[in-house]
N, C-alpha and C positions, 0 to 999 in steps of 0.2 A: 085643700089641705088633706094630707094624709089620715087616714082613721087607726090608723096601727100605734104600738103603745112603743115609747123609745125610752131606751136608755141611757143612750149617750148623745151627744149632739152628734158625733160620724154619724152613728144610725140613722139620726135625722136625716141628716144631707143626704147622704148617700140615695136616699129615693127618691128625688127629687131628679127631672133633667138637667143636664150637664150644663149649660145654661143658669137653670136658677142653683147650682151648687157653686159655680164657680162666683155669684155673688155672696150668697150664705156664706161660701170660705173666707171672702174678702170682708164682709162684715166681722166673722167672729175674730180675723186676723187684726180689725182695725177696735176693736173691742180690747181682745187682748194686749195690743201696743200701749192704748189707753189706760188699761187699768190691769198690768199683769199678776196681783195677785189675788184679783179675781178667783174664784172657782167656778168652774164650767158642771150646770146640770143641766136635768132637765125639770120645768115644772109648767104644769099646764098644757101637756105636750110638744113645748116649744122648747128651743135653746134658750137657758137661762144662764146670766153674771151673777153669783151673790159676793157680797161684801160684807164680811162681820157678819153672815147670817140674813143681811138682810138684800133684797132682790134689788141688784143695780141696774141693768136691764135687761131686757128680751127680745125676740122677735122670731117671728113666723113667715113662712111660705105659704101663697093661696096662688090662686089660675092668674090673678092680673099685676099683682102688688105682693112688694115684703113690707109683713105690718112691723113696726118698731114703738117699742112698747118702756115707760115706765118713763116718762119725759120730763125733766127738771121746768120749774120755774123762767129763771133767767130773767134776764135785761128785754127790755123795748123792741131793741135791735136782733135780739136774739128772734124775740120770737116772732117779728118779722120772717125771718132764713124761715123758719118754722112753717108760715101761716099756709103755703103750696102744697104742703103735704098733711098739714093735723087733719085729728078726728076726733070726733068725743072723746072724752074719758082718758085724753093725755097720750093717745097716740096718731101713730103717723104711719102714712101709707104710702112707701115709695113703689112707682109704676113700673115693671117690669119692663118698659118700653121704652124709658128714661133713663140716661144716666143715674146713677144711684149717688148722692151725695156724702159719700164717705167723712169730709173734711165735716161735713158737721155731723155726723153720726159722731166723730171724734169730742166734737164740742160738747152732744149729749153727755156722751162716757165720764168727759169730763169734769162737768156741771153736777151730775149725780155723784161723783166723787165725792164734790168737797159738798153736799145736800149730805151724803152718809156721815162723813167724818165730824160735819158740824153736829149734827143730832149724838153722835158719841159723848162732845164735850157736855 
């Protein structure tokens, strides 16, 4: 992972090989579909979603894996899809070697949606 300080998620990317940008894009594009009134920052030097202020997810680029960060609860069956990629502490490590599994990076976005909006009521 980068040691440089970012200011916008582009910045991020963009230093990054062509290769792991073009999944970063397709993450923050499947991010965005999910939840586009999202604001895009940065925190913790990663690309971050907030919601209301508060962090709906993230994720980072390292040498083997994009770490994906900030993971809803969910059903059984969910976190089954899940259990190939978690890691401590509610994240997950997809293998830069691997398909990246978008359709439930989707599911995530989604899950942490209605996790945000219920903590509102």
């Amino acid at each position: 992972m980068p040691t440089k300080k970012f200011g916008t998620i582009n910045e991020y990317i963009e230093v990054f090989p062509e290769n792991v940008r073009t999944i970063l894009e397709k993450l923050r594009a499947t991010v965005r579909r999910a939840a586009p009134e999202a604001v895009e920052s940065i925190s913790y030097d990663m690309p971050t979603f907030k919601l209301d202020g508060k962090r709906l997810v993230y994720f980072s680029a390292w040498k083997d894996h994009i770490g994906f960060y900030s993971i809803p609860e969910g059903s059984e069956a969910f976190r089954k899809q899940l259990s190939p990629f978690a890691r401590p502490k509610g994240s997950l490590r997809f293998p830069l070697e691997k398909p990246i599994p978008y359709d439930l990076v989707d599911k995530i976005v989604t899950l942490r949606l209605k996790e945000i909006q219920k903590e509102k009521k």
